[in-house]
Biopython code that builds the backbone (N, CA, C, O; Angstrom):
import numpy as np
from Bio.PDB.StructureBuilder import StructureBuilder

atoms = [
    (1, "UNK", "N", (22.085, 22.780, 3.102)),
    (1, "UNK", "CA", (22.997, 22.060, 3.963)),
    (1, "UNK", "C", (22.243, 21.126, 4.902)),
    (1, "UNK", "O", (22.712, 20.090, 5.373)),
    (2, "UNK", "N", (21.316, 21.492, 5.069)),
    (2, "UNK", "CA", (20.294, 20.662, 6.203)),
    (2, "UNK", "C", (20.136, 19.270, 5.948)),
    (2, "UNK", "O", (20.420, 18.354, 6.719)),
    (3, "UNK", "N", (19.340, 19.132, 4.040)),
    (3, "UNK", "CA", (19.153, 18.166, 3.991)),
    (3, "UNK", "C", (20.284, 17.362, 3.789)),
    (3, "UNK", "O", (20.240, 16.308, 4.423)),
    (4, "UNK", "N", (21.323, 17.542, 3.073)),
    (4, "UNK", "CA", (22.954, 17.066, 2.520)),
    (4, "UNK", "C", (23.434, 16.695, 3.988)),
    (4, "UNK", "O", (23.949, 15.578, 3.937)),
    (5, "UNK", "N", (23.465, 17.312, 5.530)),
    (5, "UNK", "CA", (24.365, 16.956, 6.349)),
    (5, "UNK", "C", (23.405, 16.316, 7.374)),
    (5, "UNK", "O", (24.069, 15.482, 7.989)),
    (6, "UNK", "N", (22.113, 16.339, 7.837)),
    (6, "UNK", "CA", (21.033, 16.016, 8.715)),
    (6, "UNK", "C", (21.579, 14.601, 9.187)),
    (6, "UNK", "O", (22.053, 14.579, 10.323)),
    (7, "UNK", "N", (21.576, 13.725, 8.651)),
    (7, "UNK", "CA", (21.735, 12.099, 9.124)),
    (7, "UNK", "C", (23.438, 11.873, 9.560)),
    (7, "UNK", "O", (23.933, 10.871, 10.075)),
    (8, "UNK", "N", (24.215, 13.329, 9.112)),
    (8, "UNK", "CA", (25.584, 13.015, 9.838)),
    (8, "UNK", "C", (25.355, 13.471, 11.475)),
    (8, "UNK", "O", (25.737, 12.816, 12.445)),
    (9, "UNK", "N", (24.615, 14.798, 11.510)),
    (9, "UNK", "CA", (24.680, 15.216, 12.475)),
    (9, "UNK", "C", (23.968, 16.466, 12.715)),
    (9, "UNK", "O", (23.214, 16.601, 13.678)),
    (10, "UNK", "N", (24.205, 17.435, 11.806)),
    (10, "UNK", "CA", (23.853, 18.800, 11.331)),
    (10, "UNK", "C", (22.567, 19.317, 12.095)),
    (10, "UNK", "O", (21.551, 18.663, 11.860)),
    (11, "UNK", "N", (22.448, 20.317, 12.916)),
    (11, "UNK", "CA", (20.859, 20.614, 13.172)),
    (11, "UNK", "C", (21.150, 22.187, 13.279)),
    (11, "UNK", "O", (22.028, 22.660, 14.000)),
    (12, "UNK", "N", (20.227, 22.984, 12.402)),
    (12, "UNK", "CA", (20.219, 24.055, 11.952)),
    (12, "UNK", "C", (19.295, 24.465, 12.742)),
    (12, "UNK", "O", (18.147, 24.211, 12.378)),
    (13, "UNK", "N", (19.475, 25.198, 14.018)),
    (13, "UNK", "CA", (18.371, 25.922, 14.442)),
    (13, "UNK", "C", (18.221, 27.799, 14.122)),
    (13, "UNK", "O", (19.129, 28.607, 14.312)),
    (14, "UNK", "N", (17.067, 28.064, 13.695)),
    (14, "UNK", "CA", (16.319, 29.189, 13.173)),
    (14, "UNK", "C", (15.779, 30.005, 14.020)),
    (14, "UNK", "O", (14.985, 29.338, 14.683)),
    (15, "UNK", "N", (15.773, 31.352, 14.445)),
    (15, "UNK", "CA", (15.480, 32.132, 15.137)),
    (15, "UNK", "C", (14.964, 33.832, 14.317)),
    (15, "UNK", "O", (15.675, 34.812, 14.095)),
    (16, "UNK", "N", (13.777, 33.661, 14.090)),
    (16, "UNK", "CA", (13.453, 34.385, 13.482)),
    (16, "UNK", "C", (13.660, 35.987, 14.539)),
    (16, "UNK", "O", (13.223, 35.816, 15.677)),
    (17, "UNK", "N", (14.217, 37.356, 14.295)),
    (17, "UNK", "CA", (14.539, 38.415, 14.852)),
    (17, "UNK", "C", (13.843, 39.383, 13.984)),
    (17, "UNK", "O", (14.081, 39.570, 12.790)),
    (18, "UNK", "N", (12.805, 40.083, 14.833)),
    (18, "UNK", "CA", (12.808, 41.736, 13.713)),
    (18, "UNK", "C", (13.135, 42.806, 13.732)),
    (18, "UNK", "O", (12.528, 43.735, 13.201)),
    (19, "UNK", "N", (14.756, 42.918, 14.709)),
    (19, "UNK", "CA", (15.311, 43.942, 14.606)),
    (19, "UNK", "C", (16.364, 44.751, 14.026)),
    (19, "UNK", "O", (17.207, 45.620, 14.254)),
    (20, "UNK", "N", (15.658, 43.698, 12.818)),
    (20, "UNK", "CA", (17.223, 44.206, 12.097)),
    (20, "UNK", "C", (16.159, 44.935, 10.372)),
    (20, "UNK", "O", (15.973, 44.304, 9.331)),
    (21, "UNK", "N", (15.753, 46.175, 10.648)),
    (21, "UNK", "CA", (15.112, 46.791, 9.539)),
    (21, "UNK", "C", (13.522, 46.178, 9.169)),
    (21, "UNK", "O", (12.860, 46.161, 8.131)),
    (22, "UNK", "N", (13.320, 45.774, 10.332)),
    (22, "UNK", "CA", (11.794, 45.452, 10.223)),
    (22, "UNK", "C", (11.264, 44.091, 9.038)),
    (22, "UNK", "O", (10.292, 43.925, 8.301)),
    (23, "UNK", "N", (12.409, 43.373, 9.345)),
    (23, "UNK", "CA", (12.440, 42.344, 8.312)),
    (23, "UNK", "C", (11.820, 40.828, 8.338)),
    (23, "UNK", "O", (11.736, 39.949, 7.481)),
    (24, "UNK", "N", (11.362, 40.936, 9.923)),
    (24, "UNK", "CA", (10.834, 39.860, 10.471)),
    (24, "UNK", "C", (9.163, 39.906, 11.080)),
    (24, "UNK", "O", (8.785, 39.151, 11.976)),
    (25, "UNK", "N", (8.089, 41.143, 10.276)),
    (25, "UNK", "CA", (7.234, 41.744, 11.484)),
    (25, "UNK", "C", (6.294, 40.608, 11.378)),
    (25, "UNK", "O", (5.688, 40.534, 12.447)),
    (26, "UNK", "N", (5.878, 39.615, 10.485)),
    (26, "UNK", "CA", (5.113, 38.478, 10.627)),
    (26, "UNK", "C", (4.755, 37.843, 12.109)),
    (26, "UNK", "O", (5.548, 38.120, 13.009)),
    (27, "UNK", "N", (3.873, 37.198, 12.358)),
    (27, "UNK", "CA", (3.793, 36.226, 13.534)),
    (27, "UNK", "C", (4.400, 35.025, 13.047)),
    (27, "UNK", "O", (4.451, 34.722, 11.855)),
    (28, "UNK", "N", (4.918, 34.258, 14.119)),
    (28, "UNK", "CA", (5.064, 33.229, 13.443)),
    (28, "UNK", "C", (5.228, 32.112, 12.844)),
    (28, "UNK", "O", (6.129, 31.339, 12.518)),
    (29, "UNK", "N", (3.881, 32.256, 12.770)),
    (29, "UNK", "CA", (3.438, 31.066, 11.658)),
    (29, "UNK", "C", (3.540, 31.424, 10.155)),
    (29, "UNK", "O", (3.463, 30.655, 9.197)),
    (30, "UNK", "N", (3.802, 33.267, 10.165)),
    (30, "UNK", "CA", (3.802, 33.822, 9.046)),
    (30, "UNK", "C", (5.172, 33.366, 8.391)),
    (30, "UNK", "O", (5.366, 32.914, 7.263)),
    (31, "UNK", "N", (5.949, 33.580, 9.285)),
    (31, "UNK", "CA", (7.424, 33.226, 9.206)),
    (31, "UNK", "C", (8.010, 31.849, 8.889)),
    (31, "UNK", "O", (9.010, 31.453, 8.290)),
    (32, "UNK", "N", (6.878, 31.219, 9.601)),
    (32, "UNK", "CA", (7.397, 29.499, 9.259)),
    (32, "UNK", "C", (6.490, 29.420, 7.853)),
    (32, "UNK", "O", (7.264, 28.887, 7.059)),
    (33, "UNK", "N", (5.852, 29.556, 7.497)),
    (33, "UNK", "CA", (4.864, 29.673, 6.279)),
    (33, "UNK", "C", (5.963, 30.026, 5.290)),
    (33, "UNK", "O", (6.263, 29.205, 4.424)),
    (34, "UNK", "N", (6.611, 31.260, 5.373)),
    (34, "UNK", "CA", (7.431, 31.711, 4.411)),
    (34, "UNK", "C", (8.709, 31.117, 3.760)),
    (34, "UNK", "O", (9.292, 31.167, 2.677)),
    (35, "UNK", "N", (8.838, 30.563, 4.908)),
    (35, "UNK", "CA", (10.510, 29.658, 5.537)),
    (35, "UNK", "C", (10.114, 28.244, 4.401)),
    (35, "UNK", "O", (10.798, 27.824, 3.468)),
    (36, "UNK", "N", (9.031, 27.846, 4.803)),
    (36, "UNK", "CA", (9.109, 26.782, 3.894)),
    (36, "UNK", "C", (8.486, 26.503, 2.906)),
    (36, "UNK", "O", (8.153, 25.353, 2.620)),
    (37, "UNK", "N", (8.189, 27.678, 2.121)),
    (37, "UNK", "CA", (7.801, 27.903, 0.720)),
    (37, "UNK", "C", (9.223, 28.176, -0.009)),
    (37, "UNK", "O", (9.241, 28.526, -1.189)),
    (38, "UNK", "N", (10.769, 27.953, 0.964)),
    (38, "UNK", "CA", (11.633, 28.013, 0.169)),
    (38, "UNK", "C", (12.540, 26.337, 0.619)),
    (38, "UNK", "O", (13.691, 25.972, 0.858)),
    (39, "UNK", "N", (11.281, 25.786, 0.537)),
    (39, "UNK", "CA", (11.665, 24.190, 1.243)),
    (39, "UNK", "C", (12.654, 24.198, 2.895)),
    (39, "UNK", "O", (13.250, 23.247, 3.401)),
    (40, "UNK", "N", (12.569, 25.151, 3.242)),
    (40, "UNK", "CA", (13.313, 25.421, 4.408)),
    (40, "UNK", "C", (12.664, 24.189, 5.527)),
    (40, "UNK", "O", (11.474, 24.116, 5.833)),
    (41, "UNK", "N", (13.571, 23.426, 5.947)),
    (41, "UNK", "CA", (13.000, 22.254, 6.504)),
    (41, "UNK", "C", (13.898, 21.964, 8.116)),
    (41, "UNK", "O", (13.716, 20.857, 8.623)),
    (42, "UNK", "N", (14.784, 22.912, 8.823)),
    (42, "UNK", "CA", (15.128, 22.994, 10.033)),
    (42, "UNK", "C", (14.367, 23.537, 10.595)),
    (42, "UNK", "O", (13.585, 24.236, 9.952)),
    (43, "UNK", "N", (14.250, 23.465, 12.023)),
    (43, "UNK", "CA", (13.859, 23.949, 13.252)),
    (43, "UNK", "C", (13.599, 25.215, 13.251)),
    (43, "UNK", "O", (14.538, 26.011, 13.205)),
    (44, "UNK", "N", (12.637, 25.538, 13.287)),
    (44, "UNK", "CA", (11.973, 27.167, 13.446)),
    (44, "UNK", "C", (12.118, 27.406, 14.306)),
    (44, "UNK", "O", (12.453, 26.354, 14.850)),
    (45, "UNK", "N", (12.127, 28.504, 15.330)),
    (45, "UNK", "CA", (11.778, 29.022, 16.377)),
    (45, "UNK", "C", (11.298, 30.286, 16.489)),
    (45, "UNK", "O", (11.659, 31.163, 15.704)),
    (46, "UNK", "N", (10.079, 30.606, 17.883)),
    (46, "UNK", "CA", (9.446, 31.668, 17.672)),
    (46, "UNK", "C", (10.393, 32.981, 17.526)),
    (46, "UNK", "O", (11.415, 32.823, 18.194)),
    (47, "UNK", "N", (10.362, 34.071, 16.935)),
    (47, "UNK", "CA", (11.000, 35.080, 17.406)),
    (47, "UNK", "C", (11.085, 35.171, 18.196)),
    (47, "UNK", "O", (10.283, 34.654, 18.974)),
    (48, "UNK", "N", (12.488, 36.154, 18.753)),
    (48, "UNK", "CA", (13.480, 36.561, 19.933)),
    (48, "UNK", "C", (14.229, 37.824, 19.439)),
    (48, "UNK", "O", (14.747, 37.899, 18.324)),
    (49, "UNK", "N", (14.242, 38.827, 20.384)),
    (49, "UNK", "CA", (15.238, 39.599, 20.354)),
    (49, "UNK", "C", (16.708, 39.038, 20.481)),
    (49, "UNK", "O", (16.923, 38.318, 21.456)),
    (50, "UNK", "N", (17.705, 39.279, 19.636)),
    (50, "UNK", "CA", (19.564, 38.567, 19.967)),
    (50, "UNK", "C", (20.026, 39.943, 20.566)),
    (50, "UNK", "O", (20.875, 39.743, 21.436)),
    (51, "UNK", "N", (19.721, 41.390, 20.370)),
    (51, "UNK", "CA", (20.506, 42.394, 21.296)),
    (51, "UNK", "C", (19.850, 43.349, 22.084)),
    (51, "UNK", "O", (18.671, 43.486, 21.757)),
    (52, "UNK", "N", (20.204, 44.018, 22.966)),
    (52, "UNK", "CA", (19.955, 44.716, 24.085)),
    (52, "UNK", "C", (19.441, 43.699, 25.230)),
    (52, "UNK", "O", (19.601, 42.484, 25.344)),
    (53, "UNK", "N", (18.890, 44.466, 25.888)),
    (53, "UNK", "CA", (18.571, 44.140, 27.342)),
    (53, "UNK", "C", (17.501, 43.113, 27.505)),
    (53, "UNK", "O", (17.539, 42.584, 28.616)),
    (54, "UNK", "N", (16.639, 42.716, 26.784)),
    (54, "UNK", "CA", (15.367, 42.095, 26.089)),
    (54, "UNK", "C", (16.220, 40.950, 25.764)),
    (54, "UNK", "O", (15.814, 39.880, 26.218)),
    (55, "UNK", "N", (17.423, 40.916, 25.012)),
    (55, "UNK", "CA", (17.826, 39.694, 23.859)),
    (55, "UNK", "C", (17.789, 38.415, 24.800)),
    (55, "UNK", "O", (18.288, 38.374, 25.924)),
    (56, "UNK", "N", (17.138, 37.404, 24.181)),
    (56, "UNK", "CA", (17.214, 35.992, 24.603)),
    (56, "UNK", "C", (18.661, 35.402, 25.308)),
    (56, "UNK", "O", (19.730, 35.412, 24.698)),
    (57, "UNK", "N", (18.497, 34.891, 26.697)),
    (57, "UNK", "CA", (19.800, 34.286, 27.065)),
    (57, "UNK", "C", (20.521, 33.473, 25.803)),
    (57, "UNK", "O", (21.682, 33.798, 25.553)),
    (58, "UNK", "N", (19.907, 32.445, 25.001)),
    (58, "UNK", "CA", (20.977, 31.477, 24.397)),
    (58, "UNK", "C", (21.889, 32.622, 23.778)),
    (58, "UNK", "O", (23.075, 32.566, 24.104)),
    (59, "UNK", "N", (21.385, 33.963, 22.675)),
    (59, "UNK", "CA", (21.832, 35.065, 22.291)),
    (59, "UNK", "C", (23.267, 35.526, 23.119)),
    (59, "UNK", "O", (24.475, 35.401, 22.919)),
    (60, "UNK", "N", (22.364, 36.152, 24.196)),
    (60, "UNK", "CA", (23.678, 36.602, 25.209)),
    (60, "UNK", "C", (24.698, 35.817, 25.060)),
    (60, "UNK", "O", (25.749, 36.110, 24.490)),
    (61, "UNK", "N", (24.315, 34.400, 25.765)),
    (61, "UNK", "CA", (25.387, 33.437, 25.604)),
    (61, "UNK", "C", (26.494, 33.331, 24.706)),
    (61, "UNK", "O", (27.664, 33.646, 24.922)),
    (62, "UNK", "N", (25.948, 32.817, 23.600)),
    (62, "UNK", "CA", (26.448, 32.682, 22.083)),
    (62, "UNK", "C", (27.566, 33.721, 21.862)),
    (62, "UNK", "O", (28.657, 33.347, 21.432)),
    (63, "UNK", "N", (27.273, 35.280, 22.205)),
    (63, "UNK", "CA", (27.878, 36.791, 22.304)),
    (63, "UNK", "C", (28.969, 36.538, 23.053)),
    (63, "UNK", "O", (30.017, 36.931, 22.542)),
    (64, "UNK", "N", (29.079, 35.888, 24.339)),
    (64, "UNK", "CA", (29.712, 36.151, 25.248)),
    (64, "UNK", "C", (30.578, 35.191, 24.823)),
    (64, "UNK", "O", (31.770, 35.498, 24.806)),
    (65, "UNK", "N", (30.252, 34.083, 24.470)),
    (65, "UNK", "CA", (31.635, 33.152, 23.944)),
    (65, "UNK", "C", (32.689, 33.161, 22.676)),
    (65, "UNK", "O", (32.407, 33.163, 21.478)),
    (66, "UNK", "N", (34.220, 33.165, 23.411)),
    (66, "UNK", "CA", (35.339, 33.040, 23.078)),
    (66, "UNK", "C", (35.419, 33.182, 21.533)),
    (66, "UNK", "O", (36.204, 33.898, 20.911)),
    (67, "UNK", "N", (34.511, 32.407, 21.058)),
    (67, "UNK", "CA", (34.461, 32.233, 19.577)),
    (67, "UNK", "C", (33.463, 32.751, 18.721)),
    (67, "UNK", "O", (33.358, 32.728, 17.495)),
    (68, "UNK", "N", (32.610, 33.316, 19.789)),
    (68, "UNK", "CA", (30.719, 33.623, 19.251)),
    (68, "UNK", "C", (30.993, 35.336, 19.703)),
    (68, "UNK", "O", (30.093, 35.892, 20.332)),
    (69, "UNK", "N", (32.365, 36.185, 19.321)),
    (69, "UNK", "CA", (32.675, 37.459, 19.526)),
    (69, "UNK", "C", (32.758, 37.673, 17.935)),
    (69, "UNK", "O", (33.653, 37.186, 17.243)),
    (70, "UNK", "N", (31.546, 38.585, 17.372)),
    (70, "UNK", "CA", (32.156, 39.698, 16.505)),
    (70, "UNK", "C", (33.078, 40.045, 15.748)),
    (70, "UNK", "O", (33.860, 39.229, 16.236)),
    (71, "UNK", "N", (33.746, 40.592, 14.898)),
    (71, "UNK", "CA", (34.556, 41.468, 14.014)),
    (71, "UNK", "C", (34.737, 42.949, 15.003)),
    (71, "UNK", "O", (35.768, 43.584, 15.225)),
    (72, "UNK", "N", (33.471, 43.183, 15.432)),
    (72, "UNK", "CA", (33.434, 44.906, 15.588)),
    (72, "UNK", "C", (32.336, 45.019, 17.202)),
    (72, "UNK", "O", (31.512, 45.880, 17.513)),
    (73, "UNK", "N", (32.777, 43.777, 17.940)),
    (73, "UNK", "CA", (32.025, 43.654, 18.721)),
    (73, "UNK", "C", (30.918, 42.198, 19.001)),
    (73, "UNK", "O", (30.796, 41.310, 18.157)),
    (74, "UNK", "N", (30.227, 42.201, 20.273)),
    (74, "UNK", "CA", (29.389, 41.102, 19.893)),
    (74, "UNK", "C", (28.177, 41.722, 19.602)),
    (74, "UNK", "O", (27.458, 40.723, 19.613)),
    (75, "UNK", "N", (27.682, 42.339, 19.434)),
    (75, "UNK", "CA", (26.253, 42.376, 19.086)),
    (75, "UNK", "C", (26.116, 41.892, 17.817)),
    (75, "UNK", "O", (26.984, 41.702, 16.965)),
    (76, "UNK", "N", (24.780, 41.687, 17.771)),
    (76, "UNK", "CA", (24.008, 40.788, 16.195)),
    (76, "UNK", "C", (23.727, 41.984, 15.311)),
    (76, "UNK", "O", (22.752, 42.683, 15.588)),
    (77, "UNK", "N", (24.695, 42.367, 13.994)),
    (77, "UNK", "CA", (24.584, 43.436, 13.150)),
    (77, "UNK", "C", (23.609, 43.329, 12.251)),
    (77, "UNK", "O", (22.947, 44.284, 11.847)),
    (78, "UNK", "N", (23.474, 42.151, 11.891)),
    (78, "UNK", "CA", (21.839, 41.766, 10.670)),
    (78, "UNK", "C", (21.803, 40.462, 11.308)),
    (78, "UNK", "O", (22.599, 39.679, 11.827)),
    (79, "UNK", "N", (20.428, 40.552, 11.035)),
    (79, "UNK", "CA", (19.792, 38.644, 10.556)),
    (79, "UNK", "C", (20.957, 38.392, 9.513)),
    (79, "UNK", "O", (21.513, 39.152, 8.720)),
    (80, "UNK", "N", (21.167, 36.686, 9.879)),
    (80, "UNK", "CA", (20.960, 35.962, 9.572)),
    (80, "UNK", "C", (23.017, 35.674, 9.635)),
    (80, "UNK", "O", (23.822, 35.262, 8.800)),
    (81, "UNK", "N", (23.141, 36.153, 11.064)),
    (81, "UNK", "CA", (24.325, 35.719, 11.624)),
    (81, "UNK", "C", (24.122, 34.394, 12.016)),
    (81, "UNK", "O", (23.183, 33.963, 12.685)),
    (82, "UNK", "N", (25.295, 33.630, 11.442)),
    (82, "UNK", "CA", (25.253, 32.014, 12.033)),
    (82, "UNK", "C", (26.818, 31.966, 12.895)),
    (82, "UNK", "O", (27.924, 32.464, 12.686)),
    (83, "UNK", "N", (26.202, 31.046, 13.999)),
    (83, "UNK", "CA", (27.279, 30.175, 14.825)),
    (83, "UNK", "C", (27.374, 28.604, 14.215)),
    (83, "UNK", "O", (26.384, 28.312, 13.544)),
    (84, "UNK", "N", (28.185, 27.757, 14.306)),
    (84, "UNK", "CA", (28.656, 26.813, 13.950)),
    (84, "UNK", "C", (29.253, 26.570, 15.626)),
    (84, "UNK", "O", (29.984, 27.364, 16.218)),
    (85, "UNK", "N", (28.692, 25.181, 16.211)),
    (85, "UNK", "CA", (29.019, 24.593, 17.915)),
    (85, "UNK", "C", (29.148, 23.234, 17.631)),
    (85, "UNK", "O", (28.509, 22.587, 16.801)),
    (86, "UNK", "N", (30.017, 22.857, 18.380)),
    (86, "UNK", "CA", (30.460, 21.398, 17.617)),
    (86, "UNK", "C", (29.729, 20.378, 18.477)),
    (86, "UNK", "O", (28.614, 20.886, 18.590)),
    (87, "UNK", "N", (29.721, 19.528, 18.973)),
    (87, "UNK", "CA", (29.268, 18.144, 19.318)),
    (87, "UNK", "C", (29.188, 18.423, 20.945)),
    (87, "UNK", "O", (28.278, 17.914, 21.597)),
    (88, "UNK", "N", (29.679, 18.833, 21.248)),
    (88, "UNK", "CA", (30.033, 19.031, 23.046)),
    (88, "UNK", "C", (29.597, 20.439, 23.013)),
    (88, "UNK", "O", (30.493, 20.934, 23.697)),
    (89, "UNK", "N", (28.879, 21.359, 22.704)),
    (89, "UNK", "CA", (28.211, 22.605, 22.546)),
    (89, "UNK", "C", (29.024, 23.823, 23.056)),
    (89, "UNK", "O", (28.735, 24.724, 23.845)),
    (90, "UNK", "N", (30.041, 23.569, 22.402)),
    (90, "UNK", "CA", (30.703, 24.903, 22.683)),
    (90, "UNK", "C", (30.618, 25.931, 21.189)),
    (90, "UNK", "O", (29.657, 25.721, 20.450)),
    (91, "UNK", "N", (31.340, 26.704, 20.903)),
    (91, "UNK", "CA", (31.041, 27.889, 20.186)),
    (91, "UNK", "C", (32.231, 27.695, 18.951)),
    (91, "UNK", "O", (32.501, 28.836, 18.578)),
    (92, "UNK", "N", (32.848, 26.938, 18.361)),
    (92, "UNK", "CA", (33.694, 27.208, 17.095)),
    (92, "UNK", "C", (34.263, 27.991, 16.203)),
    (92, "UNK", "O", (35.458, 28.017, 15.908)),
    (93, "UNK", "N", (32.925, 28.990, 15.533)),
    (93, "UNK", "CA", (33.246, 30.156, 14.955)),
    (93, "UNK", "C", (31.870, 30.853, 14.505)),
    (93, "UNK", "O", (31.024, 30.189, 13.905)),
    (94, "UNK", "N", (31.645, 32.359, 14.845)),
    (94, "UNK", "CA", (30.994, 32.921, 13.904)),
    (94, "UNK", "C", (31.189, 33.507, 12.706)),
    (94, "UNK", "O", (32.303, 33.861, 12.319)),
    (95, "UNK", "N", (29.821, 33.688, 11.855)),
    (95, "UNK", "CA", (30.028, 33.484, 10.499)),
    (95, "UNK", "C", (29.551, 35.193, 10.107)),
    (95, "UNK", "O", (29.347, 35.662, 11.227)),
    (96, "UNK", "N", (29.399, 35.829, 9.525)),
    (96, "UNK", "CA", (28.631, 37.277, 9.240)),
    (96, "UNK", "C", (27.310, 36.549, 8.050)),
    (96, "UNK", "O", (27.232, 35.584, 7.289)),
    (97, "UNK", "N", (26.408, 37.734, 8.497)),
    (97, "UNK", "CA", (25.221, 37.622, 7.702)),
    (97, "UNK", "C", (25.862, 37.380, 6.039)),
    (97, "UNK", "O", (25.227, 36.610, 5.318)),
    (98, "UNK", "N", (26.842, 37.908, 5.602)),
    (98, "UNK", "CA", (27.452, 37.852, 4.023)),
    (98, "UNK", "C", (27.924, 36.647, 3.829)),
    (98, "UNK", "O", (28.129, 36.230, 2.689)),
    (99, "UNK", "N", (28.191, 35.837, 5.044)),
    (99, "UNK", "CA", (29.011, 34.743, 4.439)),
    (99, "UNK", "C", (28.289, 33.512, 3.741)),
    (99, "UNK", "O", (27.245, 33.135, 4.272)),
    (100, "UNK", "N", (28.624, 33.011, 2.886)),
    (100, "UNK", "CA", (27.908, 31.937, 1.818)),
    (100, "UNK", "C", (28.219, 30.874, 2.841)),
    (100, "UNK", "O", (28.974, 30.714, 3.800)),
    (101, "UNK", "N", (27.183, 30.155, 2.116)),
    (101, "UNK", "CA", (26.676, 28.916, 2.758)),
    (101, "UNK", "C", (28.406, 27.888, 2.828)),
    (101, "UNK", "O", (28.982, 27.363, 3.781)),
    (102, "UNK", "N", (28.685, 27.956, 1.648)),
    (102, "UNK", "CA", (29.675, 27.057, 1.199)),
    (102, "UNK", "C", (30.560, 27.386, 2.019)),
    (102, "UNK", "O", (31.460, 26.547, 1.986)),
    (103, "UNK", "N", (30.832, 28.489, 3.010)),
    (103, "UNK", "CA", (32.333, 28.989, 3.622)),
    (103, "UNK", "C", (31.773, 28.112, 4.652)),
    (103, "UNK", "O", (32.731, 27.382, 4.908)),
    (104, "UNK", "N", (30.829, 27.752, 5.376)),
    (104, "UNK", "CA", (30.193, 27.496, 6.397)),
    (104, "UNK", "C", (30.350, 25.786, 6.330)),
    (104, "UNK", "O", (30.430, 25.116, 7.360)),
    (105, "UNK", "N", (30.386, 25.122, 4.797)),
    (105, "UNK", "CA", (30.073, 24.111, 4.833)),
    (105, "UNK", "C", (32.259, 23.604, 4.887)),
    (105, "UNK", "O", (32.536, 22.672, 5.643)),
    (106, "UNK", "N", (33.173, 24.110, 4.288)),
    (106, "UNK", "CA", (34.314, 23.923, 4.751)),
    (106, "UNK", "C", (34.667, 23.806, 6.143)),
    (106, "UNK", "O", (35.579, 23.033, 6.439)),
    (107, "UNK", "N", (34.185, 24.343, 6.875)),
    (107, "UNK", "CA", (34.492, 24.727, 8.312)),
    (107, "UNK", "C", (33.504, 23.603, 8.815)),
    (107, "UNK", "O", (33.938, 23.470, 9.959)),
    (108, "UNK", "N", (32.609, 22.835, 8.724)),
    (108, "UNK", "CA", (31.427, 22.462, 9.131)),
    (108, "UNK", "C", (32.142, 20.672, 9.047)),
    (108, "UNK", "O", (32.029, 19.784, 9.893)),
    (109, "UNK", "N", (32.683, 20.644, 8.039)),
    (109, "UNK", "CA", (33.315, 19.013, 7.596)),
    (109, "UNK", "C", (34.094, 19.002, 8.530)),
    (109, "UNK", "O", (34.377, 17.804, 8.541)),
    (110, "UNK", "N", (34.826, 19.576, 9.570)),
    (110, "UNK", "CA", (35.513, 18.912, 10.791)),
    (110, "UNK", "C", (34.919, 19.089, 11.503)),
    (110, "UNK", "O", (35.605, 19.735, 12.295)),
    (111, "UNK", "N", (33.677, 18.950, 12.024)),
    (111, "UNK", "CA", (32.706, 18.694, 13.376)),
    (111, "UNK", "C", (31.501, 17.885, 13.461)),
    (111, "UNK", "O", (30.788, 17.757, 14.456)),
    (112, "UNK", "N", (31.280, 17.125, 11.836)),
    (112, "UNK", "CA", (30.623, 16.193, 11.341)),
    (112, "UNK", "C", (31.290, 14.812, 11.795)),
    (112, "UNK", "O", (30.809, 13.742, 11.424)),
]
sb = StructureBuilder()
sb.init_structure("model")
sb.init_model(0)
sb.init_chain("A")
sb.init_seg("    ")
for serial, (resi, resn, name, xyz) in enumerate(atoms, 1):
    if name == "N":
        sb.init_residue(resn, " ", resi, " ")
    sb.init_atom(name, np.array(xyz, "f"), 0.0, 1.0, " ", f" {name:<3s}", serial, name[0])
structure = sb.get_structure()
């Protein structure tokens, strides 16, 4: 989606977490190394905790907003939960770690 939507608008930022089953223990450069041996070409960022007391403000944030609430709560249940924030940076909808790219990219064509 990065490269397909980038010049409309699109910026995919990456937050590598390893608290979700020890899935992230790299440093990372290990992580960005890995990231783009699968041509992964958005914005890395260093790891961050997203829950408990530790978790990064933008995290909290994201949790706490209207639209960036959970199924079963806000906490972050696995990597590789995405938010979708439209142009004026508010919160739109979250997505679950299961959801395909493509559900993301329907929802994504009205904020382009």
């Amino acid at each position: 989606m990065h490269t397909k939507y980038a010049e409309r608008g699109l910026s995919i930022l990456a937050f590598p977490c390893n608290q979700f089953g020890n899935q992230e223990p790299g440093t990372h450069a290990d992580i960005k190394r890995y990231a783009q041996s699968y041509n992964a070409q958005f914005d890395m960022f260093s790891k961050v905790r997203v829950n408990g007391p530790e978790a990064h403000p933008l995290w909290k944030w994201l949790k706490e907003q209207p639209n960036g609430r959970g199924f079963l709560g806000n906490g972050i249940k696995w990597n590789f939960t995405k938010f979708l924030i439209d142009r004026q940076g508010q919160v739109v909808k979250r997505f679950s770690p299961m959801d395909d790219p493509i559900v993301i990219e329907v929802d994504l064509m009205k904020y382009l």
